[in-house]
C-alpha positions as CSV (number, residue, x, y, z in Angstrom):
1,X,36.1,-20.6,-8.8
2,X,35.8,-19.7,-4.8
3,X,32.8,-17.6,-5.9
4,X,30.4,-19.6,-7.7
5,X,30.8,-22.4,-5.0
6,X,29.9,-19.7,-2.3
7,X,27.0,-18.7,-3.7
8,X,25.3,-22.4,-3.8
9,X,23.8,-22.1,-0.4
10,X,22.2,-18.4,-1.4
11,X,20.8,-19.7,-4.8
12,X,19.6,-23.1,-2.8
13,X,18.2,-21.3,0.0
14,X,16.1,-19.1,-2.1
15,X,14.9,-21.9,-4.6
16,X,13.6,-23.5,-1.4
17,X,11.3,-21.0,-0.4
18,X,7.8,-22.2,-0.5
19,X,4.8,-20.6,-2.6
20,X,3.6,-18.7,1.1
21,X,7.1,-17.1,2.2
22,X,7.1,-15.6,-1.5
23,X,3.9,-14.2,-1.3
24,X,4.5,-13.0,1.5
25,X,7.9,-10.9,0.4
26,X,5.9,-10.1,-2.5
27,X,3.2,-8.7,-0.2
28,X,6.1,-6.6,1.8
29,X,7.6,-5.2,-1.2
30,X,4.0,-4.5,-3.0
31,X,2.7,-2.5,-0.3
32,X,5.7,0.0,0.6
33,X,5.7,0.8,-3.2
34,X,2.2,1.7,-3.5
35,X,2.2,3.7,0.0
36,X,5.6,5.1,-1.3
37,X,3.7,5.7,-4.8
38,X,1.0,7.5,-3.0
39,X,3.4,9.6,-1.1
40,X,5.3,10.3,-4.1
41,X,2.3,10.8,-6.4
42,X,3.8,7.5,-8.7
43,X,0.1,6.7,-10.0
44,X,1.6,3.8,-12.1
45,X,2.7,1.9,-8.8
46,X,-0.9,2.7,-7.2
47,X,-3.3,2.2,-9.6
48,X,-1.6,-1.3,-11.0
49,X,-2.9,-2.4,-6.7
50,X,-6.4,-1.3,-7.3
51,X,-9.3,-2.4,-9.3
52,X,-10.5,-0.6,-12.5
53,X,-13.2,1.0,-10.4
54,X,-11.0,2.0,-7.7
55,X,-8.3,3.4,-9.3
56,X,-11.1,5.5,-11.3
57,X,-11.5,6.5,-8.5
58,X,-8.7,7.8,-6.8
59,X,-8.2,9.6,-10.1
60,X,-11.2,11.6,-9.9
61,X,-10.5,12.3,-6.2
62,X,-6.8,13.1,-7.3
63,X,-8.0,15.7,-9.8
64,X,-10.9,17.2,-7.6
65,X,-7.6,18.1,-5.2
66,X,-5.3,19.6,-7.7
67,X,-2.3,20.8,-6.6
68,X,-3.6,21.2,-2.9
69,X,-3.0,17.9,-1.2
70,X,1.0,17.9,0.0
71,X,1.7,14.5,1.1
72,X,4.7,15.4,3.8
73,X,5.7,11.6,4.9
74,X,4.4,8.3,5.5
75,X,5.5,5.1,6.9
76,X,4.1,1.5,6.6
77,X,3.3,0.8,10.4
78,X,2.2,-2.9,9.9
79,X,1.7,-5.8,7.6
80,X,0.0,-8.6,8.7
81,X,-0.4,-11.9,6.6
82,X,-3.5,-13.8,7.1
83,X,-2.7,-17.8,7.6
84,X,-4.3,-18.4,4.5
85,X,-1.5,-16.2,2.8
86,X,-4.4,-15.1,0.8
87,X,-5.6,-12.5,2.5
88,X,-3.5,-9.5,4.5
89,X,-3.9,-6.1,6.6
90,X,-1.4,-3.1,6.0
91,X,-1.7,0.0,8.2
92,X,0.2,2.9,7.1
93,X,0.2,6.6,8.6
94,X,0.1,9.6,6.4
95,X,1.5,13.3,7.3
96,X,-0.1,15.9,4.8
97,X,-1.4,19.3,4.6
98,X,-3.7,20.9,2.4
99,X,-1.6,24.3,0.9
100,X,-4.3,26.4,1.7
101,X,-4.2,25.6,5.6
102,X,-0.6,24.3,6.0
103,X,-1.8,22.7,9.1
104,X,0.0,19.0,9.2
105,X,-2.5,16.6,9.6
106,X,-2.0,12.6,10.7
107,X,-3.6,9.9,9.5
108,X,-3.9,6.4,10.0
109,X,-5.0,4.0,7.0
110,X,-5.9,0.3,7.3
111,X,-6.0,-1.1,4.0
112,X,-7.3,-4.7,3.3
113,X,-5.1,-6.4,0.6
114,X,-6.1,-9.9,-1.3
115,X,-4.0,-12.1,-3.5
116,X,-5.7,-12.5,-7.0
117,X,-3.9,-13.7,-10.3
118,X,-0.6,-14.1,-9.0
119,X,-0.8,-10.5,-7.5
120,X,-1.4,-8.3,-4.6
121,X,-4.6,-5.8,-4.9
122,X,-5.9,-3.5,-2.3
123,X,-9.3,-5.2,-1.9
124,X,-10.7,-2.0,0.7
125,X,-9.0,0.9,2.5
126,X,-10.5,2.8,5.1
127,X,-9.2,5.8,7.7
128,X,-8.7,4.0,11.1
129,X,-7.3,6.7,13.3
130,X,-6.4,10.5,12.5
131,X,-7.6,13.3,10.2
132,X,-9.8,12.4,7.3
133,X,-7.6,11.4,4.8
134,X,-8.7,12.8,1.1
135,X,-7.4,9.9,-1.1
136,X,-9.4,7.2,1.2
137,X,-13.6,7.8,1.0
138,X,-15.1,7.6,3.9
139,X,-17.7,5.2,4.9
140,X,-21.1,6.3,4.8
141,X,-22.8,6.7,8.2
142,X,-25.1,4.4,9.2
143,X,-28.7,5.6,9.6
């Protein structure tokens, strides 16, 4: 009987979270799985994040690399919520090497999340700092 009665201000704490402070745990817990998905090579917990076209995408890059691309560690450095809890910034940093080299490379990616249909998506991702990363494309140069 003790127990039930000490759980009441858990359950009523939780059920008085408001639509913003769940999106953004939703957003925290979204984002290391599908950098933890990249890392681990768990395509169902990275492409469900991306558009049809994106996650085509990173399929075609994935099989262009084969076997190659070693993805040693990665870490989510940052998540930033915009105010309209719509919107959001995650940075995360890759270690990898390519087999052929096994040179350990760094790099740095900023990816641009949006809230759609009761979900998070990666809207954009691009390399911010480091070695060119081969599941990100890079930006065109400007001529």
């Amino acid at each position: 009987m003790l127990l039930p009665i000490l759980l009441l201000p858990i359950l009523g704490a939780a059920a008085c979270m408001t639509p913003s402070q769940h999106r953004a745990e939703s957003l925290s817990k979204v984002a290391r799985e599908f950098n933890d998905g990249l890392r681990w090579g768990r395509d169902e917990q990275v492409l469900a994040c991306l558009s049809s076209d994106d996650a085509r995408a990173l399929r075609a890059r994935k099989a262009d690399l084969g076997d190659e691309l070693v993805i040693a560690d990665h870490e989510v450095k940052s998540i930033q919520l915009a105010p309209d809890t719509e919107t959001a910034t995650v940075v995360a940093e890759f270690s990898w090497f390519n087999q052929h080299r096994n040179v350990l490379q760094k790099s740095t990616v900023e990816q641009k999340w949006t809230w759609r249909q009761n979900h998070w998506m990666v809207t954009e991702q691009r390399r911010s700092a480091g070695a060119r990363f081969p599941l990100v494309p890079e930006r065109e140069a400007r001529r």
